[in-house]
Backbone as JSON Lines, residues from 0, in Angstrom:
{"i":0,"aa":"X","n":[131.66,211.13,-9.71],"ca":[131.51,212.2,-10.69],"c":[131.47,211.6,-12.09]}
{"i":1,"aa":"X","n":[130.59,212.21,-12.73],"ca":[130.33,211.47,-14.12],"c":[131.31,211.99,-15.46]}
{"i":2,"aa":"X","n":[131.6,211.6,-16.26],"ca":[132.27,212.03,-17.68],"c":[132.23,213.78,-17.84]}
{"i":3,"aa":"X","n":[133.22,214.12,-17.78],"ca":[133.02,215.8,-17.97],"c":[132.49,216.1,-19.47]}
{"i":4,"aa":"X","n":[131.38,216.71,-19.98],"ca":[131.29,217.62,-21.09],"c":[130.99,218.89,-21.03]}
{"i":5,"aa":"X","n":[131.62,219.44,-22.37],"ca":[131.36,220.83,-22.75],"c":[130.03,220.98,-24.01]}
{"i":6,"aa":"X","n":[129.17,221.83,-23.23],"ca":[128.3,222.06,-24.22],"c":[128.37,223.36,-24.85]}
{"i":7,"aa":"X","n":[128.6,223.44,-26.42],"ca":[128.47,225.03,-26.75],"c":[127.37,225.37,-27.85]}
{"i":8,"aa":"X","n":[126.39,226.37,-27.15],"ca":[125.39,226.28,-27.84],"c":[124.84,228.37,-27.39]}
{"i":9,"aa":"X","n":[124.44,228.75,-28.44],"ca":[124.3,230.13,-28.31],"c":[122.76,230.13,-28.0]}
{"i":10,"aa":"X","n":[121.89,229.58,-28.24],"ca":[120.21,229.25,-27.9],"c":[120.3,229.1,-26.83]}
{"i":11,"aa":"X","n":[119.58,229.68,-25.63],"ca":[119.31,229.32,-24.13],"c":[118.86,228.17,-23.52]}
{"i":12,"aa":"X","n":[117.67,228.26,-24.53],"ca":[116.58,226.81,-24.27],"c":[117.09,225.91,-24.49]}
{"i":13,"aa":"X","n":[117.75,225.74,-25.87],"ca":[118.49,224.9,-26.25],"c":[119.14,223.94,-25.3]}
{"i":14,"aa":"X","n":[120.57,225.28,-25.14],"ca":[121.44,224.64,-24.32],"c":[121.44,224.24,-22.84]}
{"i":15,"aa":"X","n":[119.92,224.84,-22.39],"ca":[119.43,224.38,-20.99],"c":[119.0,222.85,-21.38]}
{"i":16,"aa":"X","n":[118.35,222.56,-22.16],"ca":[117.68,221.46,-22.54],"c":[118.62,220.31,-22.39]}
{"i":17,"aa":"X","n":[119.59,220.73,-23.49],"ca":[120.95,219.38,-23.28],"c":[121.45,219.35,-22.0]}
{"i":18,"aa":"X","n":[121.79,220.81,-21.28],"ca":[122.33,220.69,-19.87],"c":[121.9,219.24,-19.24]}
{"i":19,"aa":"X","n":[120.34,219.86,-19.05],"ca":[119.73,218.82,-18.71],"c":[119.87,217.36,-18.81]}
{"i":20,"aa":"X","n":[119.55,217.01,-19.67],"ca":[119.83,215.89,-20.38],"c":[121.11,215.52,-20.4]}
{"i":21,"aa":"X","n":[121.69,215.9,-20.73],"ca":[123.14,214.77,-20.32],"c":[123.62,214.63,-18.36]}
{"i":22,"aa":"X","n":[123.05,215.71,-18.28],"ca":[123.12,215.55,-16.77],"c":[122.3,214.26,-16.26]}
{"i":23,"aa":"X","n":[121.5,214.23,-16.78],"ca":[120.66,213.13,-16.1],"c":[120.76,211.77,-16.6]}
{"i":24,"aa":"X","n":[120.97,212.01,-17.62],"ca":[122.86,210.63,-18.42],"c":[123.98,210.46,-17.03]}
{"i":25,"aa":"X","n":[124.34,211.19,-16.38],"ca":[125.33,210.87,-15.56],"c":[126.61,212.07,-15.81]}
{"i":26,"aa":"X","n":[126.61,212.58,-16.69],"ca":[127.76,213.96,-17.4],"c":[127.58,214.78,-16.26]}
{"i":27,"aa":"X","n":[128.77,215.29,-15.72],"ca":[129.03,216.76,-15.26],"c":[129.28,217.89,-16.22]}
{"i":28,"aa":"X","n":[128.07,218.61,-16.63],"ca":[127.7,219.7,-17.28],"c":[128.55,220.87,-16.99]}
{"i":29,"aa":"X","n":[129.13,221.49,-18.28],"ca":[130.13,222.68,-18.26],"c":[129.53,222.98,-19.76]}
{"i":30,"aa":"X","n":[129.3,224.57,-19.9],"ca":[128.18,224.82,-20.74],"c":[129.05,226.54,-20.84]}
{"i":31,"aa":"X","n":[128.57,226.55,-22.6],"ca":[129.17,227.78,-23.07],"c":[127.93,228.71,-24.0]}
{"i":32,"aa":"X","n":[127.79,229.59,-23.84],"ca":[127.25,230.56,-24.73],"c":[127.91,231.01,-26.15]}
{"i":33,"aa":"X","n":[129.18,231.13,-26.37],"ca":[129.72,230.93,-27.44],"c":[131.37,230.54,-27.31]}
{"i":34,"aa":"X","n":[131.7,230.68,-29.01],"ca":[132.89,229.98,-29.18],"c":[134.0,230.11,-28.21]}
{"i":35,"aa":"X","n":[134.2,231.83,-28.15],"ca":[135.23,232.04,-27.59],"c":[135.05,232.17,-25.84]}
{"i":36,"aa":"X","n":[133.66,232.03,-25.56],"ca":[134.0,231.38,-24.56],"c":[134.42,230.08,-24.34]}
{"i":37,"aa":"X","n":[134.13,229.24,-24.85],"ca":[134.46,227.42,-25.24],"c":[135.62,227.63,-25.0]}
{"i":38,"aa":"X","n":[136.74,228.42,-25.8],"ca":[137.91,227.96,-26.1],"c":[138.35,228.51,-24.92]}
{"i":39,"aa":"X","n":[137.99,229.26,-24.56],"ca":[138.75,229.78,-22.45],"c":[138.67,228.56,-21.34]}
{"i":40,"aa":"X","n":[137.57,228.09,-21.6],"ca":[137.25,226.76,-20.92],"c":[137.73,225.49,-20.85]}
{"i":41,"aa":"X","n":[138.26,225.4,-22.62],"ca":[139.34,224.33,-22.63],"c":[140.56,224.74,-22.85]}
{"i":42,"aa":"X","n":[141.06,225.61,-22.61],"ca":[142.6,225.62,-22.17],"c":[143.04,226.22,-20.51]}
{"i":43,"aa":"X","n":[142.06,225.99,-20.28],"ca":[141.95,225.44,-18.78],"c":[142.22,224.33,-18.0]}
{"i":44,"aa":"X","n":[143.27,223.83,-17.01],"ca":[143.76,222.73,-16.98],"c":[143.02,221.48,-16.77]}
{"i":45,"aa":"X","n":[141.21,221.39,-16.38],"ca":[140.99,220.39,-16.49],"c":[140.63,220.29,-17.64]}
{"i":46,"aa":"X","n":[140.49,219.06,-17.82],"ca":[139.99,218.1,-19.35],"c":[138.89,217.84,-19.18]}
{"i":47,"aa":"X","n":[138.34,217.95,-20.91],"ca":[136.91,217.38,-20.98],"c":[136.93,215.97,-21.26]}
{"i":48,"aa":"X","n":[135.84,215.25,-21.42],"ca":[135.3,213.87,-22.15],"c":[135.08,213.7,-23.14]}
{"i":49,"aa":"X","n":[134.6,215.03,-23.77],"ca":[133.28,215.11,-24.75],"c":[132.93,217.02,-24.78]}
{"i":50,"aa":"X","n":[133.11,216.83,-26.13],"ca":[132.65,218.11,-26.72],"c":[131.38,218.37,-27.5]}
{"i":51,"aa":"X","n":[130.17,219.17,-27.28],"ca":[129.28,219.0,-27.99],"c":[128.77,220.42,-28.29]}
{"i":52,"aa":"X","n":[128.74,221.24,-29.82],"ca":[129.23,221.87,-30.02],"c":[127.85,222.1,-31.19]}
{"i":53,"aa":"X","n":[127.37,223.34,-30.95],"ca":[126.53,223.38,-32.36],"c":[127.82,224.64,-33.07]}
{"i":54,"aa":"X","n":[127.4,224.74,-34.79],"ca":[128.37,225.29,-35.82],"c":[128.25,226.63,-35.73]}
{"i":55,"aa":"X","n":[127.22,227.08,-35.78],"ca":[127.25,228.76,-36.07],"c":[126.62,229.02,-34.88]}
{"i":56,"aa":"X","n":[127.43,230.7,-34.14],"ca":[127.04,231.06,-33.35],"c":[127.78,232.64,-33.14]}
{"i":57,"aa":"X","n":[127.73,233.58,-32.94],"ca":[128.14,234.52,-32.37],"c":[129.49,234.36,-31.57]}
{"i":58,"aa":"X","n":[130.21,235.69,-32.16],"ca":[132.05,235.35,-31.88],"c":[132.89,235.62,-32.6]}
{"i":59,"aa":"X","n":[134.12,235.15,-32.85],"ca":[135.14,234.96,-33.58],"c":[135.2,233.79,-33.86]}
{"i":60,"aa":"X","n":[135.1,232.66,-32.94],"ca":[134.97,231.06,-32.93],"c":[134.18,230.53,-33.2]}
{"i":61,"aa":"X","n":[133.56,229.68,-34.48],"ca":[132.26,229.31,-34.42],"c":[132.67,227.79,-34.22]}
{"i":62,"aa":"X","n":[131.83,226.68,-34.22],"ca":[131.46,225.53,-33.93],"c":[132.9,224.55,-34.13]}
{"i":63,"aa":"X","n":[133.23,224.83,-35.66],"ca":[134.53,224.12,-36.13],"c":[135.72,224.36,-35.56]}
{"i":64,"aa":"X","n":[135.65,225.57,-35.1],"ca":[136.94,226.45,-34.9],"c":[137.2,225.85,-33.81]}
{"i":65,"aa":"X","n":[135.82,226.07,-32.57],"ca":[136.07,225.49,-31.03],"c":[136.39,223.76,-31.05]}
{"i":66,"aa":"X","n":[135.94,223.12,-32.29],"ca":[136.92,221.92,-32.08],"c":[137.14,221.24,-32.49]}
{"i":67,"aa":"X","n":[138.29,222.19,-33.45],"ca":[139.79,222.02,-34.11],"c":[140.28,222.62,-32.58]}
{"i":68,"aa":"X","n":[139.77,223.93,-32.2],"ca":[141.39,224.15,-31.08],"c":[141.06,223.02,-29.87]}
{"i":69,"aa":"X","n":[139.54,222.24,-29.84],"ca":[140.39,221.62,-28.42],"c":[140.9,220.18,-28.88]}
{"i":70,"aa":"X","n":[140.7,220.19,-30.2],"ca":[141.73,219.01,-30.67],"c":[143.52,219.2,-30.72]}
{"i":71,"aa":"X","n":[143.32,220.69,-30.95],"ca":[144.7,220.54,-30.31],"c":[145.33,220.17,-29.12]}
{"i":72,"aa":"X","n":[144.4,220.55,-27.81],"ca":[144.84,220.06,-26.13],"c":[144.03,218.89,-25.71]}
{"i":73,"aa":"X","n":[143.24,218.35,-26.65],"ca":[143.15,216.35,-26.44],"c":[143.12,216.3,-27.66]}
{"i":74,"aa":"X","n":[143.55,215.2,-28.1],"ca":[143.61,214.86,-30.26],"c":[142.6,213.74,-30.12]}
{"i":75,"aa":"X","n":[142.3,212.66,-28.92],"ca":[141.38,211.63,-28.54],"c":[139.91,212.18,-28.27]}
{"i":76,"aa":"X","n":[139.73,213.59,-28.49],"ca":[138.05,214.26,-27.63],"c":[137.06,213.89,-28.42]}
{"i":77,"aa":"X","n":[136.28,213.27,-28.19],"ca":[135.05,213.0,-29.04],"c":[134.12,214.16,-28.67]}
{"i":78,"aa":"X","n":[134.02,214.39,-30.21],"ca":[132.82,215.37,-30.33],"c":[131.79,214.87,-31.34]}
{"i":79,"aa":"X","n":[130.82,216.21,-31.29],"ca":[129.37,215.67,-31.42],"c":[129.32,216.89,-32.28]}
{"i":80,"aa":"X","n":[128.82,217.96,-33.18],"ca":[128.76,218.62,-33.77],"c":[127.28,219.0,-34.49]}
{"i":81,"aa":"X","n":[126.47,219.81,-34.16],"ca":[125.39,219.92,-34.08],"c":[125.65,221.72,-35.19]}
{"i":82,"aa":"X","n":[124.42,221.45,-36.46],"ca":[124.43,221.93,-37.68],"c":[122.74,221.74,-38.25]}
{"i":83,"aa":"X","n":[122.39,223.14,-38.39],"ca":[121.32,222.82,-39.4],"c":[122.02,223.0,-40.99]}
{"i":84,"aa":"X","n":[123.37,222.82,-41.19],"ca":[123.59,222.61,-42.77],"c":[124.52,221.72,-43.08]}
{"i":85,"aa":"X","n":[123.98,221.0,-44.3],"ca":[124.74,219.57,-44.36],"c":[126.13,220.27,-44.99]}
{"i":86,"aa":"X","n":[126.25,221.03,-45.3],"ca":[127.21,221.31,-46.26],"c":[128.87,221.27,-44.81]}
{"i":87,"aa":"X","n":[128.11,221.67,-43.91],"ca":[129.46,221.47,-42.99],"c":[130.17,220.17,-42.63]}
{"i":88,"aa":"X","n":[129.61,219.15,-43.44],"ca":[130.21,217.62,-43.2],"c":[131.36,217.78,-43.73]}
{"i":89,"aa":"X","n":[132.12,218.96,-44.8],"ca":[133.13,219.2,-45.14],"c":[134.28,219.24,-43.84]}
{"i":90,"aa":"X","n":[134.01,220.13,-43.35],"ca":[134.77,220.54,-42.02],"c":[135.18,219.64,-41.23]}
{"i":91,"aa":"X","n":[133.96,218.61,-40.67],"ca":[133.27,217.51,-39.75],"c":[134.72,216.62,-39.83]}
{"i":92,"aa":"X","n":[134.79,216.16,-41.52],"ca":[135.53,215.37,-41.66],"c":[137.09,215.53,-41.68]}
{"i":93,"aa":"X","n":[137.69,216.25,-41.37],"ca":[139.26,217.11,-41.0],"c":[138.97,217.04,-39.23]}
{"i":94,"aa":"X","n":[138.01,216.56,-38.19],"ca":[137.93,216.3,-37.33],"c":[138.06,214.81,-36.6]}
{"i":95,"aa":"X","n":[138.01,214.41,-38.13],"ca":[137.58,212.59,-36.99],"c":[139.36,211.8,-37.29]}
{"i":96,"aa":"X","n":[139.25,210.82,-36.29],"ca":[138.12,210.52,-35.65],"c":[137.25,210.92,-34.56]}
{"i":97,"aa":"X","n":[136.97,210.3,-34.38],"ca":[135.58,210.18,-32.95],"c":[134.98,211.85,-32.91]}
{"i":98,"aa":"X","n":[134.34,212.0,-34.2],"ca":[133.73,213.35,-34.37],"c":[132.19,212.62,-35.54]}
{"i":99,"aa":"X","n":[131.33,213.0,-34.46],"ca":[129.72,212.8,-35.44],"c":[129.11,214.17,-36.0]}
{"i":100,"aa":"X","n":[128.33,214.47,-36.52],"ca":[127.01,215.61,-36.92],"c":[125.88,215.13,-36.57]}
{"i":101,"aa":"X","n":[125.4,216.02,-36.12],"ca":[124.21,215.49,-35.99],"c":[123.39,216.93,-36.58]}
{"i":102,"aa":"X","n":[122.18,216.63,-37.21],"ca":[121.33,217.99,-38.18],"c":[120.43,218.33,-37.18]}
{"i":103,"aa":"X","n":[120.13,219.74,-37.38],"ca":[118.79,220.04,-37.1],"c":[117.85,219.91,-37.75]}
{"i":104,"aa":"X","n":[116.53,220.0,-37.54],"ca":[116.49,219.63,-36.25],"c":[116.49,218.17,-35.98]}
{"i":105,"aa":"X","n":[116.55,218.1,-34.95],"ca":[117.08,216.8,-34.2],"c":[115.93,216.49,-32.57]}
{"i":106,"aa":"X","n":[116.46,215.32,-32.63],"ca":[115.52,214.4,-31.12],"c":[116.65,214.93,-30.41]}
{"i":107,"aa":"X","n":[116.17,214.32,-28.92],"ca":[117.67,214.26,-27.98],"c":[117.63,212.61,-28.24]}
{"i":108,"aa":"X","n":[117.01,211.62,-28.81],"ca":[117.51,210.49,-29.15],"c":[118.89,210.46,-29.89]}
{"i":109,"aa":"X","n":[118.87,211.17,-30.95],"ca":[119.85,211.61,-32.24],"c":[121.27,212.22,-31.92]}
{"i":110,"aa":"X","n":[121.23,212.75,-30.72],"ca":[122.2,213.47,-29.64],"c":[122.98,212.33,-29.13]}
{"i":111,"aa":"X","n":[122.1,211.41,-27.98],"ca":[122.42,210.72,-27.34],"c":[122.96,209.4,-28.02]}
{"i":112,"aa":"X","n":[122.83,208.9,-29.29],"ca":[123.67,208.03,-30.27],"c":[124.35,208.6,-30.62]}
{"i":113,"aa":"X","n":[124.59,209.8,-31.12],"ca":[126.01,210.39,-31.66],"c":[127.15,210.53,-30.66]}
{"i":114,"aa":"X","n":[126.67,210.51,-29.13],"ca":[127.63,210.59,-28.18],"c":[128.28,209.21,-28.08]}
{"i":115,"aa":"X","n":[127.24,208.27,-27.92],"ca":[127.15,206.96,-27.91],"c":[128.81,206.45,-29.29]}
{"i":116,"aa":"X","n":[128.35,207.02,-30.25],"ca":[129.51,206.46,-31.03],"c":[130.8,206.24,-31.24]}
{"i":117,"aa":"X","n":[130.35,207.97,-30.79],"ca":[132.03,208.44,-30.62],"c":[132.72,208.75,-29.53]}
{"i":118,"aa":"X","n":[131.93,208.09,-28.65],"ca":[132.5,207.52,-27.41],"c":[133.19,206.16,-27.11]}
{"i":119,"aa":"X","n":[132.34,205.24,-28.46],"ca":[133.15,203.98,-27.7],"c":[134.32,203.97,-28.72]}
């Protein structure tokens, strides 16, 4: 079984797309439509690897919110943080370490190094 991640992404295509793609990286795919679903998912007793998380989305929880709280139940989770506005590098940075941005739009090259980083 490969590295568990959480993907939270409110776009369908989108978040089918990454499904994809990290799946075929080797990741066992666990995938959210929005925040507050995210945050049901991780306070759930298994653990993730890896959080990958776009900022704005429909909810109460948007992007930052879902992880600051699962930094509270791993403080080690590398996340990936996916934003079409730079201005959220504010936030970004009250997350790290092992927390990247990555902008829209974006490659899945740009994805797959930001995991890359803040993973090792």
């Amino acid at each position: 079984m490969g590295r568990r991640v959480l993907i939270v992404e409110d776009e369908e295509f989108v978040r089918s797309v990454l499904c994809e793609v990290l799946s075929s990286e080797g990741f066992d795919v666990t995938e959210a439509a929005c925040g507050d679903e995210a945050a049901g998912l991780i306070d759930r007793p298994d653990r993730f690897d890896l959080l990958l998380t776009d900022v704005h989305m429909p909810g109460r929880l948007d992007g930052l919110a879902v992880a600051a709280h699962a930094r509270t139940q791993n403080p080690d989770l590398p996340i990936v943080v996916v934003t079409g506005r730079p201005e959220c590098n504010a936030g970004i940075l009250g997350l790290q370490p092992r927390c990247a941005m990555v902008l829209k739009p974006y490659g899945l090259h740009a994805i797959l190094s930001a995991i890359e980083r803040v993973s090792a």
